[in-house]
C-alpha positions in Angstrom: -24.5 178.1 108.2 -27.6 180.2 108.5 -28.0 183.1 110.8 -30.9 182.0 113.9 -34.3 183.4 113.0 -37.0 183.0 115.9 -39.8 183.8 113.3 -38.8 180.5 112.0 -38.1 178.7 114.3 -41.6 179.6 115.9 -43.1 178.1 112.6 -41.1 175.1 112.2 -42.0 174.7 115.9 -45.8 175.1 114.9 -45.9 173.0 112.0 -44.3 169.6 114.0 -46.9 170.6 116.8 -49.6 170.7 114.3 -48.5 167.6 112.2 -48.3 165.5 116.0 -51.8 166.5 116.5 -53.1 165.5 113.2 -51.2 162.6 114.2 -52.9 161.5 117.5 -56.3 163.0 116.2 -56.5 160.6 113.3 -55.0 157.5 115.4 -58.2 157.8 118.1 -60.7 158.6 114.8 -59.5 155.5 113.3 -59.1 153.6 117.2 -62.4 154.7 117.7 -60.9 155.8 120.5 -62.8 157.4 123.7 -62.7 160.6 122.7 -65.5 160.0 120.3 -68.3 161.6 121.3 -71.1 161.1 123.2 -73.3 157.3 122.3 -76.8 156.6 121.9 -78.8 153.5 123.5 -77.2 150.8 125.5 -78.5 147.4 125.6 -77.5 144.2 126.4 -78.1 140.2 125.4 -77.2 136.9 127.1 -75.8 134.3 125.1 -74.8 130.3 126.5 -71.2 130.8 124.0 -69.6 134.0 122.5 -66.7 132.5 121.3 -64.2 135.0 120.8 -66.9 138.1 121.2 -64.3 140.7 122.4 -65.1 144.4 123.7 -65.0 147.3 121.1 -66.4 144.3 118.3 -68.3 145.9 115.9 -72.1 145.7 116.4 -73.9 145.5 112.8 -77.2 145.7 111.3 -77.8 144.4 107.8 -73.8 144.6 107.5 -73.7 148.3 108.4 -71.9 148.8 112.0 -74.0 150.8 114.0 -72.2 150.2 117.3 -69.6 149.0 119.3 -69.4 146.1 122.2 -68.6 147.6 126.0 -67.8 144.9 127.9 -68.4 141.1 128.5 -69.0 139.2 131.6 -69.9 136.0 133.1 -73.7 135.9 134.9 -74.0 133.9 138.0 -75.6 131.4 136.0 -72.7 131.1 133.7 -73.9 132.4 130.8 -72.4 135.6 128.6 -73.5 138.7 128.8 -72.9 141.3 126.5 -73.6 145.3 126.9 -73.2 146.9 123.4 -73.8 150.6 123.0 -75.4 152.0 119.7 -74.7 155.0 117.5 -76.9 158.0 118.5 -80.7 157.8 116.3 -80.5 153.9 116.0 -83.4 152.2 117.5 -84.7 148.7 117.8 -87.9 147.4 118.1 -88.6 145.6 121.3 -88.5 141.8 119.3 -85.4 142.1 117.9 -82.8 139.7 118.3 -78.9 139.5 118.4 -76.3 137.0 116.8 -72.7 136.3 117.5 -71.4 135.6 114.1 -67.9 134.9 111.7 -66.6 137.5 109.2 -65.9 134.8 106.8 -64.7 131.5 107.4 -62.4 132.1 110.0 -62.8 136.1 110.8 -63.2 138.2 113.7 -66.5 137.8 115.6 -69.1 140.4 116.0 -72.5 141.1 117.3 -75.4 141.1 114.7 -78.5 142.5 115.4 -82.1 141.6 112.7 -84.6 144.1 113.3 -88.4 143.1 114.3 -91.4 144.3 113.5 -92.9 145.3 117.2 -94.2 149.0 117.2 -93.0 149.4 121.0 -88.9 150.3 121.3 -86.2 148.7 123.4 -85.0 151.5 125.7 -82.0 152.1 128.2 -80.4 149.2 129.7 -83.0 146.9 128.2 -82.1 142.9 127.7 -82.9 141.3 123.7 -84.3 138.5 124.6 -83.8 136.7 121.2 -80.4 135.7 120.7 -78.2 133.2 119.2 -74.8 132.0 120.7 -71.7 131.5 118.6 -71.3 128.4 116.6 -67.9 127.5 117.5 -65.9 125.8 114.7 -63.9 123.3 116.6 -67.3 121.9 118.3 -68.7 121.4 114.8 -66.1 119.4 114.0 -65.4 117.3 116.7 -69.4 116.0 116.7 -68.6 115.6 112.7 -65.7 113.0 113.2 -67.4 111.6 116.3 -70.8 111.0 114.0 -68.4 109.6 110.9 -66.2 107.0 113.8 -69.5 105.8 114.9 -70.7 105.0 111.3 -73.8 107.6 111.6 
């Protein structure tokens, strides 16, 4: 057996602390945890169906993800609405519109956004006012073999 040595015990002792915060550092990084730093511009949209839409979805433009959903919530008039924050040095035009929309066939949903051409920017807090609910799958089909029974 080896004689005790606090020198190296003190190093063993620092390496497992430094491996368990590499650890948790790397599990909020890839979490997107909400230790993340500071956001840019938070907006939100209304849509009649989100289908699926769940907080911390990815928010994309032209298939980049520049942000992240907050939080979703029923208005009085029962529609969806959905606060989204962007990354810090994304801005929109004030005619741009939002999309709830598959990855793939049947994927995860997320929130696209297709920028306008307006000179004047959405700021703070600001609604889209062009959007476009989900397409739900199962809806599709049930009008598809309701159309096919009824010979249309």
């Amino acid at each position: 057996m080896m004689p005790r040595s606090p020198l190296r015990d003190l190093f063993a002792g620092l390496f497992v602390a430094a491996g368990l915060a590499a650890v948790v550092f790397l599990a909020l990084r890839i979490g997107n945890g909400p230790f993340r730093g500071g956001g840019g511009l938070t907006l939100r949209a209304t849509f009649e169906q989100v289908a699926g839409l769940k907080a911390d979805s990815p928010v994309d433009i032209a298939g980049v993800t520049v942000g992240r959903v907050r939080r979703i919530h029923l208005k009085p008039d029962y529609r969806a609405e959905v606060v989204f924050e962007l990354n810090p040095g994304v801005d929109l035009p004030t005619d741009t519109s939002a999309s709830i929309v598959t990855a793939g066939l049947l994927g995860d949903r997320y929130l696209s956004l297709q920028v306008g051409g307006e000179d004047a920017m959405l700021v703070e807090g600001e609604e889209i006012e062009f959007t476009e609910s989900a397409v739900v799958l199962e809806r599709l089909l049930g009008k598809l073999v309701h159309n096919l029974g009824n010979g249309s």
